[in-house]
VEXDREN-2710 file (C-alpha; in Angstrom, 1 decimal):
% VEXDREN-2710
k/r/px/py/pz
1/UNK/23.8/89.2/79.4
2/UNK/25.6/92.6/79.9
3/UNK/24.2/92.6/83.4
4/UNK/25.1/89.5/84.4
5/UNK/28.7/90.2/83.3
6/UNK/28.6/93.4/85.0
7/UNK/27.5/91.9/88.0
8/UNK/30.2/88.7/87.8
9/UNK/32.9/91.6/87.6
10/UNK/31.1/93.4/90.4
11/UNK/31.8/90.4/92.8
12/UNK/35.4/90.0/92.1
13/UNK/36.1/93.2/92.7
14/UNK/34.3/93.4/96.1
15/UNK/35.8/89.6/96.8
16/UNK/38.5/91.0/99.0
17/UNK/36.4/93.0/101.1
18/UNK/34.3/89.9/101.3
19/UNK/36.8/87.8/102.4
20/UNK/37.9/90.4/105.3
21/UNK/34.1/90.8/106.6
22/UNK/33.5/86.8/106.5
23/UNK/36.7/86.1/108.4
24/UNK/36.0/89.0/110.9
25/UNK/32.6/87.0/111.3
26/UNK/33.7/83.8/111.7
27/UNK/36.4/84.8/114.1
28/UNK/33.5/86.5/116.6
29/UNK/34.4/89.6/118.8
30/UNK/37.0/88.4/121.1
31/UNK/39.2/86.7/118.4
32/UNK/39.3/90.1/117.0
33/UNK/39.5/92.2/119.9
34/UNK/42.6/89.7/121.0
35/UNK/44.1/89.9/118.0
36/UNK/43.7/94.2/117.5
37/UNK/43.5/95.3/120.4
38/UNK/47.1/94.8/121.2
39/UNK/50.5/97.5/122.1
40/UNK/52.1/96.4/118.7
41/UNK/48.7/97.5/116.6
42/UNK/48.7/100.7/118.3
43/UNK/52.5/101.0/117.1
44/UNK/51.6/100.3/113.6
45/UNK/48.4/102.7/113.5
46/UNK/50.2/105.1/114.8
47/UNK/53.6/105.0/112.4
48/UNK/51.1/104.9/109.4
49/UNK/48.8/107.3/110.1
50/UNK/51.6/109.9/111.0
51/UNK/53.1/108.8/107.3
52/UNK/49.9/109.3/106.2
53/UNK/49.6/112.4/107.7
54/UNK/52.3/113.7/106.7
55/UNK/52.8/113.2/103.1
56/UNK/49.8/114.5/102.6
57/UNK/50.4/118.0/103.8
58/UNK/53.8/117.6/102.2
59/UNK/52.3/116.3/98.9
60/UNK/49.4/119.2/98.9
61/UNK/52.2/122.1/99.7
62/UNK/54.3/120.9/97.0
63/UNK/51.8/120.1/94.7
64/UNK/50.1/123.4/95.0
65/UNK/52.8/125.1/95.3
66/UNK/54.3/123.9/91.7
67/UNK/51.4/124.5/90.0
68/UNK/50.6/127.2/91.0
69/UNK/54.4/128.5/89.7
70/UNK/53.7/126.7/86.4
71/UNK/50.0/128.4/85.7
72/UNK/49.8/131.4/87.4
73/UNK/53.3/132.9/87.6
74/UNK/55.9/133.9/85.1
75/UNK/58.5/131.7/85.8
76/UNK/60.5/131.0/82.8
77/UNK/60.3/127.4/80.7
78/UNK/57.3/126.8/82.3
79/UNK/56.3/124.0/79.7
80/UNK/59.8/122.2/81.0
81/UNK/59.1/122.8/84.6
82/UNK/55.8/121.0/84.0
83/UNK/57.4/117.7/82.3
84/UNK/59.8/117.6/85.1
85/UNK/57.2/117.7/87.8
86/UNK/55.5/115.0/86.6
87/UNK/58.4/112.4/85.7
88/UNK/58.5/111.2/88.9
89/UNK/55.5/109.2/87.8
90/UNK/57.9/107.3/85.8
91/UNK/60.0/105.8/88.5
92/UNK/58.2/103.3/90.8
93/UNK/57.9/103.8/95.0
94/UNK/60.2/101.4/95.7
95/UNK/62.4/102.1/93.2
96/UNK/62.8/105.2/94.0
97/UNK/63.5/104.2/97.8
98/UNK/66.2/102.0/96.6
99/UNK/68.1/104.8/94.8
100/UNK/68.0/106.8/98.5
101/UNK/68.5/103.9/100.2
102/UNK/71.9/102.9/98.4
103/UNK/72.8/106.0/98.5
104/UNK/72.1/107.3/102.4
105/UNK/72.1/103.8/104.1
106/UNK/71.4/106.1/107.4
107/UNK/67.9/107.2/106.2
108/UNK/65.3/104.5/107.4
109/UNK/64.1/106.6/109.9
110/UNK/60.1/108.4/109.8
111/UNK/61.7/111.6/108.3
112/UNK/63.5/109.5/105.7
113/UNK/60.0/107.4/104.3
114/UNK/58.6/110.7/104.8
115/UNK/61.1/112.5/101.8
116/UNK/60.5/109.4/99.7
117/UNK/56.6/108.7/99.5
118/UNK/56.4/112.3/99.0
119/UNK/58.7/113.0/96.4
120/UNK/57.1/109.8/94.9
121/UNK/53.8/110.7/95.4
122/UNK/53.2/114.6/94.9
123/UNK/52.6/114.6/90.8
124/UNK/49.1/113.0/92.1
125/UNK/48.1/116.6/93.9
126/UNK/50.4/118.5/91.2
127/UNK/48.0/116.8/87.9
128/UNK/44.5/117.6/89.4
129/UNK/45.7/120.7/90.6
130/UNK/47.4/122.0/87.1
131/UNK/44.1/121.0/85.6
132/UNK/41.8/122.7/87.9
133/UNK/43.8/126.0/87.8
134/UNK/43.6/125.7/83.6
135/UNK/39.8/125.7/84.1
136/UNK/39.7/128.6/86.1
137/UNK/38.1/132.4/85.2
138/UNK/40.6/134.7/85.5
139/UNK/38.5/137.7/85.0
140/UNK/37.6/136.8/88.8
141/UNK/41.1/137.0/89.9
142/UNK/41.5/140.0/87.7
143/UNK/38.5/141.2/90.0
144/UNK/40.0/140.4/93.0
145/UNK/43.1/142.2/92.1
146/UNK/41.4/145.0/91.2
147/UNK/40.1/145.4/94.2
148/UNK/43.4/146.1/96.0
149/UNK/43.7/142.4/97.2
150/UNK/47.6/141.1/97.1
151/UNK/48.7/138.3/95.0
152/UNK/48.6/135.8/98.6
153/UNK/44.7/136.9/99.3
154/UNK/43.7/136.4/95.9
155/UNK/45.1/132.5/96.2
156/UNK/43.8/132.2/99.2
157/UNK/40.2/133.5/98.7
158/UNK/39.5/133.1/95.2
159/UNK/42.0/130.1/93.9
160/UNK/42.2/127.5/96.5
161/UNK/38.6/127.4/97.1
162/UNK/38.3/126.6/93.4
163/UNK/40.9/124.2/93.8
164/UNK/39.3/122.5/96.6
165/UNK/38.2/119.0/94.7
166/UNK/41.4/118.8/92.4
167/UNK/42.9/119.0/95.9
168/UNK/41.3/116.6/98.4
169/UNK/41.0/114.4/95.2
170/UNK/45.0/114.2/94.6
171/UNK/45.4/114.2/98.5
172/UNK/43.1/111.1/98.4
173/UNK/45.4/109.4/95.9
174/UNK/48.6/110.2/97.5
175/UNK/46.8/108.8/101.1
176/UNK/45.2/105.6/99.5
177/UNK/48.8/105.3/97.4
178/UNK/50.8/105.6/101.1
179/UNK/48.6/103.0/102.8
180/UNK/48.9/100.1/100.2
181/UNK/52.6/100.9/100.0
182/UNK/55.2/98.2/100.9
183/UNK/58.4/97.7/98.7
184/UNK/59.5/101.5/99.5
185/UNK/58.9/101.0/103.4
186/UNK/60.1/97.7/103.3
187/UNK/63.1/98.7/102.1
188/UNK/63.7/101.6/104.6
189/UNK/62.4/99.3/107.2
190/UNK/59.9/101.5/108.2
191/UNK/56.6/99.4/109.8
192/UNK/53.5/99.9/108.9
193/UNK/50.2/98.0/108.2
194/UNK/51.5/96.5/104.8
195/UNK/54.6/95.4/105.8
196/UNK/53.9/94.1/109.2
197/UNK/51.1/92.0/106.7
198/UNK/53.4/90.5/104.9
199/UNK/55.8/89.6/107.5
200/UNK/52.8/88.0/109.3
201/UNK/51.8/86.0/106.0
202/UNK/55.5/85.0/105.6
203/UNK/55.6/83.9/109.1
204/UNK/52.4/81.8/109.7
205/UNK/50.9/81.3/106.1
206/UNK/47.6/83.1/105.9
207/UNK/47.3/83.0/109.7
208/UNK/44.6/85.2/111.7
209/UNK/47.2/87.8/112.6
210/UNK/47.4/88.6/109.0
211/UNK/43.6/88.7/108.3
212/UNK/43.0/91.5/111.1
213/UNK/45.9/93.5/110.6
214/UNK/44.5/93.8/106.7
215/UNK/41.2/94.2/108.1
216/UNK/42.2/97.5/110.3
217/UNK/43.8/98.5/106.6
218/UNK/40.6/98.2/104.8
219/UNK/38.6/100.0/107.7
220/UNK/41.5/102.6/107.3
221/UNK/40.9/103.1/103.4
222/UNK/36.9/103.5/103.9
223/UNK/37.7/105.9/106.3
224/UNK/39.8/108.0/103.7
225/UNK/36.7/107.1/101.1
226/UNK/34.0/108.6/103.7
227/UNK/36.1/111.5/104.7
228/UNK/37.3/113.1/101.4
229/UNK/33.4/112.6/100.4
230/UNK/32.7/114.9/103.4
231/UNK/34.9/117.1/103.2
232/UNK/34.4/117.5/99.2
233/UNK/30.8/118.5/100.5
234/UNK/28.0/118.8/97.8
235/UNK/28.4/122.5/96.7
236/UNK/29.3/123.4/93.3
237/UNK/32.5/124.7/91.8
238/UNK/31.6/124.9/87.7
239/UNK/30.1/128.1/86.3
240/UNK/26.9/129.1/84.9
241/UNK/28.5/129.4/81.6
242/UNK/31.5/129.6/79.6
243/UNK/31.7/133.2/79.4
244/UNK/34.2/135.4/77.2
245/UNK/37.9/133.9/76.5
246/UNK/39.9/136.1/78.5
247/UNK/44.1/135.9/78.3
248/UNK/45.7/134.7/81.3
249/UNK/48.3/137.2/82.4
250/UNK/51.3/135.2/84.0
251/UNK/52.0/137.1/87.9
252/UNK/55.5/138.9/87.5
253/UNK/57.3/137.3/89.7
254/UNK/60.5/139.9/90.3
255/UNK/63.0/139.4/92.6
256/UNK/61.5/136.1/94.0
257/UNK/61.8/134.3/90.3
258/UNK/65.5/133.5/91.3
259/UNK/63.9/131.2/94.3
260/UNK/61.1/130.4/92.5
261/UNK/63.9/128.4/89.7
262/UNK/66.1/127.5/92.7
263/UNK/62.6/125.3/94.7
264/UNK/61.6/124.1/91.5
265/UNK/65.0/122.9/90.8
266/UNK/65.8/120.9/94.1
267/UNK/62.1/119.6/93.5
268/UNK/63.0/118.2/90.3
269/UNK/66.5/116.9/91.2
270/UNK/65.5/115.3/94.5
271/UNK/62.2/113.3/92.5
272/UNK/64.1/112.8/89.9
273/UNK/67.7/113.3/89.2
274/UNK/68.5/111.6/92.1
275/UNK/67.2/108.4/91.6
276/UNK/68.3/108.4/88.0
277/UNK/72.3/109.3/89.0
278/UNK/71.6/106.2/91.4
279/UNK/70.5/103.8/89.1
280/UNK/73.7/105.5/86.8
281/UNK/75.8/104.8/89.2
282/UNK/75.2/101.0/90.4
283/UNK/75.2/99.8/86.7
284/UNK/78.4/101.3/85.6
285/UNK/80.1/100.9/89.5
286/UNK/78.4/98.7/91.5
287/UNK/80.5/95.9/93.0
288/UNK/77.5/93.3/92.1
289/UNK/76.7/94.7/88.8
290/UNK/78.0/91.6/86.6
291/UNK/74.4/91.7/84.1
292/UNK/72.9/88.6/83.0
293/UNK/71.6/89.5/79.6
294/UNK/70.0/86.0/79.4
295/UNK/67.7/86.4/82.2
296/UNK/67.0/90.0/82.1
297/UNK/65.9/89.1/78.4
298/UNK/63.3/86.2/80.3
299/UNK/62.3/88.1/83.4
300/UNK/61.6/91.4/81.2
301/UNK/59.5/88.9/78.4
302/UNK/57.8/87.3/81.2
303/UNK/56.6/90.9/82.8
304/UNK/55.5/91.7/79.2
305/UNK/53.4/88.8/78.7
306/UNK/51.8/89.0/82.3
307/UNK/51.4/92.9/81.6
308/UNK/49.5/91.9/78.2
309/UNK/47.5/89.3/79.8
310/UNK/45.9/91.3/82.2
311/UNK/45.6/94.4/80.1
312/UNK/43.5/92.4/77.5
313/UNK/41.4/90.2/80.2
314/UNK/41.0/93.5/82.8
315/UNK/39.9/95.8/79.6
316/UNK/37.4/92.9/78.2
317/UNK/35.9/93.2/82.1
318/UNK/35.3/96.6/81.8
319/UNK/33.6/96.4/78.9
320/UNK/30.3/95.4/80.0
321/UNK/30.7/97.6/83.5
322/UNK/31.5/100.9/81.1
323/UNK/28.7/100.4/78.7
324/UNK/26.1/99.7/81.2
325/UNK/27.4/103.3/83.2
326/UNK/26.5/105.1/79.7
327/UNK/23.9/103.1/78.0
328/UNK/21.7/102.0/81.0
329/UNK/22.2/104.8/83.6
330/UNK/20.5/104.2/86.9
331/UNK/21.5/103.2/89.9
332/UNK/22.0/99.6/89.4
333/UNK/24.8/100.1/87.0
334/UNK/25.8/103.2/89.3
335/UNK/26.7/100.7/91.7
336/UNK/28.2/98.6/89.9
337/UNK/30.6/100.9/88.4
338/UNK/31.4/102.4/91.8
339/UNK/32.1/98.6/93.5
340/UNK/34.6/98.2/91.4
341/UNK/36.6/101.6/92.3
342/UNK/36.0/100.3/96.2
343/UNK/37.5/97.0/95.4
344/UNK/40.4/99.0/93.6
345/UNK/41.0/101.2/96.7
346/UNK/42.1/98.0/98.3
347/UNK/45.8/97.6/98.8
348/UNK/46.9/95.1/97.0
349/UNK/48.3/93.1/99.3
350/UNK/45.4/92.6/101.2
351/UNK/43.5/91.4/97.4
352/UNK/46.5/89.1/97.4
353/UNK/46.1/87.8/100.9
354/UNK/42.2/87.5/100.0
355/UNK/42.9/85.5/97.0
356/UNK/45.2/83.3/98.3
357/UNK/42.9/82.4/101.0
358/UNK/40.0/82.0/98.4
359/UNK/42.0/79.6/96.3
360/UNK/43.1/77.0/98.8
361/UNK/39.7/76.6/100.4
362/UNK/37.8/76.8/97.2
363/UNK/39.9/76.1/94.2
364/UNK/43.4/74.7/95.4
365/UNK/43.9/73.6/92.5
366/UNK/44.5/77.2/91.8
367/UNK/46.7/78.4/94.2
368/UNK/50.2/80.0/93.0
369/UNK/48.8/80.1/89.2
370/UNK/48.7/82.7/86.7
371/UNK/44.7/83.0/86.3
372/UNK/44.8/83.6/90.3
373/UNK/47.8/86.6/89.9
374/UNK/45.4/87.9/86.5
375/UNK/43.0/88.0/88.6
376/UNK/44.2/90.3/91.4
377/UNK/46.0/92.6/88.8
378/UNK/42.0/92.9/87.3
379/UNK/40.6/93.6/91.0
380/UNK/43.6/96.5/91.4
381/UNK/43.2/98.1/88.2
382/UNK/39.8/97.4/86.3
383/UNK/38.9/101.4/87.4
384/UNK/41.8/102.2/84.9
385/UNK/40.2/100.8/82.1
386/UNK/36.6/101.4/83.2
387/UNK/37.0/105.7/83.4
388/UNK/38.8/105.1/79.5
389/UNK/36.0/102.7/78.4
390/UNK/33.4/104.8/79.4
391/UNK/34.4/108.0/77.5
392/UNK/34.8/105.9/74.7
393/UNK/30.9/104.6/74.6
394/UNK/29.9/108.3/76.0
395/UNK/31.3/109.2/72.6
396/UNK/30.0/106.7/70.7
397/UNK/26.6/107.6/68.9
398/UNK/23.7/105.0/69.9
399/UNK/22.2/105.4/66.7
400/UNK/25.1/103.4/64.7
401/UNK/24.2/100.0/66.5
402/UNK/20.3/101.0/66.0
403/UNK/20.8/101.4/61.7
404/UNK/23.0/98.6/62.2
405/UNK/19.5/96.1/63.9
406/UNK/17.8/98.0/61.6
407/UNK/19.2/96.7/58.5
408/UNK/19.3/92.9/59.9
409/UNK/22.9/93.0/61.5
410/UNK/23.0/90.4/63.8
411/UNK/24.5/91.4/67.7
412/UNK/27.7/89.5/66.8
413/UNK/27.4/91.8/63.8
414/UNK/27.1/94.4/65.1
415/UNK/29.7/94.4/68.5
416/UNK/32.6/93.3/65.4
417/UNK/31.6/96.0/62.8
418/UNK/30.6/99.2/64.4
419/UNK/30.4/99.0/68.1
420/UNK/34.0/97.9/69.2
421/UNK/35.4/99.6/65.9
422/UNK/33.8/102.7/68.1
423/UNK/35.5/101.9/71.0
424/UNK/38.8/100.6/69.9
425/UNK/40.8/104.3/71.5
426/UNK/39.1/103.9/74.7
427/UNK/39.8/100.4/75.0
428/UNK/43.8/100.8/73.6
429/UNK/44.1/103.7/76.0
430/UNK/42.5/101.3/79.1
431/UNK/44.7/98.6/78.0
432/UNK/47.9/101.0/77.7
433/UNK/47.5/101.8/81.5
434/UNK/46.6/98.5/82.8
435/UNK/49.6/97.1/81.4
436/UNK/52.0/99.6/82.5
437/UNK/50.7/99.4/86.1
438/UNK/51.3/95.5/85.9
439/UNK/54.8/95.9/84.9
440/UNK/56.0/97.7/88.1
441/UNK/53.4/96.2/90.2
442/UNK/54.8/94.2/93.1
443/UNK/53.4/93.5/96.3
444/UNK/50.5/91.0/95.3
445/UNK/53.1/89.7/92.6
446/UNK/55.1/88.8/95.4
447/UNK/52.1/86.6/97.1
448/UNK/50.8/85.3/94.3
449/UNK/53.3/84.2/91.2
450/UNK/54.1/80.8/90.9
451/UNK/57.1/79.3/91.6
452/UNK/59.9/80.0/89.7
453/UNK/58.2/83.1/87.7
454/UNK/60.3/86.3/88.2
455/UNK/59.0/89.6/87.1
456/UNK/61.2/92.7/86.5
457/UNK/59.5/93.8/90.1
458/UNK/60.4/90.5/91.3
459/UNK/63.9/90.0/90.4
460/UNK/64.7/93.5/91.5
461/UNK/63.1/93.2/94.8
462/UNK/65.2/90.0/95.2
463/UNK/68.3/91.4/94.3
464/UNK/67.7/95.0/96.8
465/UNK/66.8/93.1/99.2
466/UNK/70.1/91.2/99.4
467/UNK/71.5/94.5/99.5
468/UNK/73.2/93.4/95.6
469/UNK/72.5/97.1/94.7
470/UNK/74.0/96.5/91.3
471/UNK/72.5/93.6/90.5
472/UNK/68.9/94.9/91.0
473/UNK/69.8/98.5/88.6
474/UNK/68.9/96.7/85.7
475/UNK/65.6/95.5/86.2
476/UNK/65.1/98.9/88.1
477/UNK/65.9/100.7/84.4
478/UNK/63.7/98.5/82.2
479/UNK/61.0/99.5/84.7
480/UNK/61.6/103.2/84.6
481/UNK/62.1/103.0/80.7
482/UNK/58.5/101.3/80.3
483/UNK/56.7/103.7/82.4
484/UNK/58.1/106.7/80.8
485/UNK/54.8/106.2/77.5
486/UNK/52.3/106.6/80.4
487/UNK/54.8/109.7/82.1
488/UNK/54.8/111.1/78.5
489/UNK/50.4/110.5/77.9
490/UNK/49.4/112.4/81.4
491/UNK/51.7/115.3/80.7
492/UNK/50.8/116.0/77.2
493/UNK/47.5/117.2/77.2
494/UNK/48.0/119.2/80.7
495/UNK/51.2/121.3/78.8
496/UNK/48.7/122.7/76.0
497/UNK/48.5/126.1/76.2
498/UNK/51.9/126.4/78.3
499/UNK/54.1/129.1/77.2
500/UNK/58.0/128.5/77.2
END
């Protein structure tokens, strides 16, 4: 029964990817090579592949960079430093885009999506990286040191090869993040494979052009997949054994700590004070700021019920995918654990294109309802609740639910009274992230929500793009406010151990 669950979830997530390869199919080799191999393709591939580019080495000199100030060197408040660098998280893509944008009308240019994915986007090289620097030995860098090596050969030739995962791992985040983005470089009109999909779908209605412009996107994300798996390589980075606790002894930095604050600071105040004084700013001032409280109140209750829908339905499909990973290990349920991260690396508007497609041939009955939006929220997100479901049943002894048969407990008995009981943090925690990720999800919301239902991501996208900057602050600040918990979870643990 578990399989057979495991596998049903298996097939949704890979249903996009599906969908792309049938259509390719079907439409032979000279549909697609009239529909790719065109001048405005090349334009697009090459805009988002330089974006890509590019905030990637922005993201990994900014992300190393800051942590390596906040572990490693003796800059003062350290433990505030730390919480600043990661809000960011709190404040959605295209939210964040918006606050520039209203701001510096003049900056939808490359260099100007460039400053925003990044300083949207660099907490996901910062976070591995802050981690990976806590787990290393400093007796070898006290080594090195001793040695007569300076303080920039004993980063470069002891740290950063340590740091190698942590980083291609963030850098594959940030990349993967920058592909499936569209509100942000929507906004700042910047074209690239997302946007020039959605302008397709709203121009022809699921027309070919659409299909292989999302299919060169998917071919784009495998090649991300493949390459950071290459370039991770197979050797290993952990040590033999824990060895003694040693102190870690902060580099003085001297004369430099003055810069050190004064990079920190702009880093924090572009990310993040910025975007804040914007939103400030168009609630108090704007000249289309008159609120509604009447439909904030429905659009915000209507994100929260969507956001606990698919938080409760995406968690109970990890279930079955998490326990088999711990409790049947082998490379059945390997691969069934890892088709659902594929599916996730999607972008989500090429799930929602996929679905939508699936639901007028098949089911169109379906099409524009809520169990077809729940279900691409699940496809997009299902590897949040899986990693949190899975430590829960690694933690969870085996030999409960065997006393429990033991002593005639039914299997009903058993999953109500000890097993899920067992699981219950894992499954909260799974639920908690899936839930904030639907609430400022908005690209397959866009595709996908029936008519007439507005989400906080809707309405505000609505309301930006009529250029009613006042209007849209509000629903931009209920968005920020619910995504602070999750800003609040993924800097807590990473700040034990911090001194002020």
């Amino acid at each position: 029964m578990t399989l057979a669950l495991a596998l049903a979830v298996a097939a949704l997530a890979l249903l996009p990817l599906g969908y792309i390869a049938w259509y390719s199919a079907d439409l032979g080799w000279s549909g697609i090579r009239e529909l790719v191999l065109r001048p405005r393709v090349g334009e697009l591939l090459w805009n988002t592949v330089r974006l890509v580019l590019g905030t990637v080495l922005c993201c990994g000199v900014l992300g190393v960079g800051a942590a390596w100030l906040v572990e490693r060197s003796s800059v003062p408040a350290r433990r505030t430093w730390h919480v600043l660098l990661v809000a960011p998280l709190a404040v959605p893509a295209f939210v964040n885009s918006y606050a520039w944008i209203s701001l510096l009308p003049g900056l939808d240019t490359y260099a100007g999506a460039l400053l925003v994915v990044t300083l949207s986007y660099f907490p996901f090289v910062y976070l591995p990286v802050v981690a990976a620097f806590r787990g290393l030995d400093p007796a070898l860098e006290d080594t090195a040191r001793g040695l007569g090596l300076s303080t920039w050969a004993v980063f470069r030739r002891v740290q950063l090869p340590q740091l190698r995962v942590a980083l291609l791992g963030g850098s594959l985040l940030v990349a993967l993040h920058v592909l499936a983005e569209f509100g942000a470089l929507q906004m700042l009109r910047y074209p690239t494979f997302t946007t020039a999909i959605y302008d397709q779908y709203r121009a022809t209605f699921n027309g070919p052009g659409a299909t292989m412009l999302a299919g060169v996107l998917v071919v784009l994300c495998l090649v991300l997949l493949l390459a950071e798996i290459r370039l991770r390589g197979r050797r290993s980075y952990a040590r033999s054994g824990r060895g003694a606790p040693r102190p870690l002894r902060p580099i003085a930095l001297g004369r430099l700590t003055a810069p050190a604050l004064l990079a920190l600071g702009a880093l924090a105040a572009l990310a993040v004070a910025v975007p804040l004084w914007s939103l400030g700013y168009w609630m108090a001032r704007g000249a289309s700021s008159a609120l509604d409280w009447a439909d904030l109140t429905s659009t915000t209750s209507t994100t929260l019920a969507l956001a606990a829908a698919a938080a409760a339905i995406t968690t109970a499909m990890a279930l079955p995918t998490g326990w088999l990973a711990v409790r049947a290990r082998g490379r059945t349920a390997t691969l069934l654990e890892r088709s659902t991260y594929l599916g996730s690396s999607v972008p989500g508007i090429v799930v929602a294109l996929a679905l939508v497609t699936v639901s007028i041939r098949v089911t169109p009955w379906l099409y524009q309802t809520v169990p077809v939006l729940l279900a691409a929220y699940a496809i997009l997100f299902l590897p949040r609740a899986i990693v949190t479901v899975r430590s829960a049943v690694e933690q969870a002894p085996p030999l409960f639910d065997d006393v429990g048969a033991s002593l005639g407990a039914s299997a009903p008995d058993r999953l109500r009274r000890i097993t899920l009981p067992l699981l219950a943090p894992g499954i909260g925690a799974g639920a908690a992230l899936v839930f904030l990720a639907v609430v400022t999800e908005l690209t397959a919301t866009l595709l996908l929500a029936p008519t007439g239902t507005r989400t906080l991501a809707t309405a505000f996208w609505a309301a930006s793009s009529a250029v009613e900057y006042g209007a849209a602050a509000p629903y931009a600040v209920v968005m920020v406010l619910l995504s602070v918990p999750a800003t609040v979870l993924l800097s807590r643990d990473a700040r034990r151990g911090l001194t002020p």
